[in-house]
N, C-alpha and C positions, 0 to 999 in steps of 0.2 A: 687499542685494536680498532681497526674502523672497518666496518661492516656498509656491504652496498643494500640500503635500504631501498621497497618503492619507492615512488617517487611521493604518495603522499605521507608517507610512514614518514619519510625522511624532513620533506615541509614541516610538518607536527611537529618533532623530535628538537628543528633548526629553532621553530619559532618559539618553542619550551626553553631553547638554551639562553634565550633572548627575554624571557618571562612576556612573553607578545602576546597577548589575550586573541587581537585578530588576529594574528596569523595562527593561532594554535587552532583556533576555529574553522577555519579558513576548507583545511582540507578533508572536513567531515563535511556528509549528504545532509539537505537543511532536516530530515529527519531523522538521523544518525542516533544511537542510542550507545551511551555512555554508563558501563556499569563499572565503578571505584568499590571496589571491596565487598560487593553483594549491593549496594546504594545505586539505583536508576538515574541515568539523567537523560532525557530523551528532547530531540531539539537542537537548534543551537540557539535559545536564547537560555533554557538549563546548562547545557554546555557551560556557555558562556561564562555564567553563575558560578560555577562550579567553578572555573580555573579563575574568574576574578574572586573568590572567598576562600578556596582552599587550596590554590596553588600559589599563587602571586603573595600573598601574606607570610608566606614560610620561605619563600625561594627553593620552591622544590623543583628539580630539574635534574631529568631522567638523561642516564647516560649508557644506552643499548650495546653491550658487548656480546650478544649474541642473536640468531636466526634463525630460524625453521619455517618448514609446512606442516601444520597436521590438521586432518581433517578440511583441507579450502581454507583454513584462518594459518596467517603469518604471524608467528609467534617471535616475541621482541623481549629481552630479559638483559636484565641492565643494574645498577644501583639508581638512585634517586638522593642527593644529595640537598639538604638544605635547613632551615632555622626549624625543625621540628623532633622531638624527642626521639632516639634511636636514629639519627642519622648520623650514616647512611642506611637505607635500607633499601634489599635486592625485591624487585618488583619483577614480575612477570605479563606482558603486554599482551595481549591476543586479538589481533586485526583482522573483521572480516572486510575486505575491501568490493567497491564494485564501483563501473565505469568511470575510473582512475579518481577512488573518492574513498575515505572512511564511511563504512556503515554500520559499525558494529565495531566499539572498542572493551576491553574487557581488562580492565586493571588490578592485580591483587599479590599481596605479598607472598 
């Protein structure tokens, strides 16, 4: 199923398919705040951290087959596929976006 994401939802999603640490960084605000499963990462040199330690090491790579509004945040829900126990597992994404950028991503199973 291919779904029309924003444009930086979409950047993120491409450069995760890709394990791109820059690019996955790329289209979050340099103060963007990243919460994995109730865990903060605020930055992008946390960010950063975060997808070179605990994404890129498993090959996890998130594949959005669905879309929403609720609340102002763009809601993105998908499997995650990769070298990590229970995979695949269905994630559920929650984007607050602001002047064409991630500010707020919200990840959890």
């Amino acid at each position: 199923m291919s779904i029309d994401l924003p444009g930086p939802i979409a950047d993120y999603v491409k450069a995760n398919a890709r394990l791109d640490v820059d690019g996955m960084v790329k289209p979050f605000l340099t103060d963007a705040l990243f919460i994995d499963n109730g865990k903060r990462f605020e930055g992008h040199a946390a960010i950063r951290k975060l997808f070179e330690e605990e994404v890129v090491p498993v090959k996890a790579i998130f594949t959005p087959d669905t879309l929403r509004e609720d609340n102002g945040q763009v809601v993105v829900e998908g499997p995650a596929h990769g070298d990590f126990p229970g995979s695949p597992l269905r994630f559920t994404y929650r984007f607050t976006l602001v002047d064409g950028a991630i500010e707020t991503l919200e990840a959890t199973i």
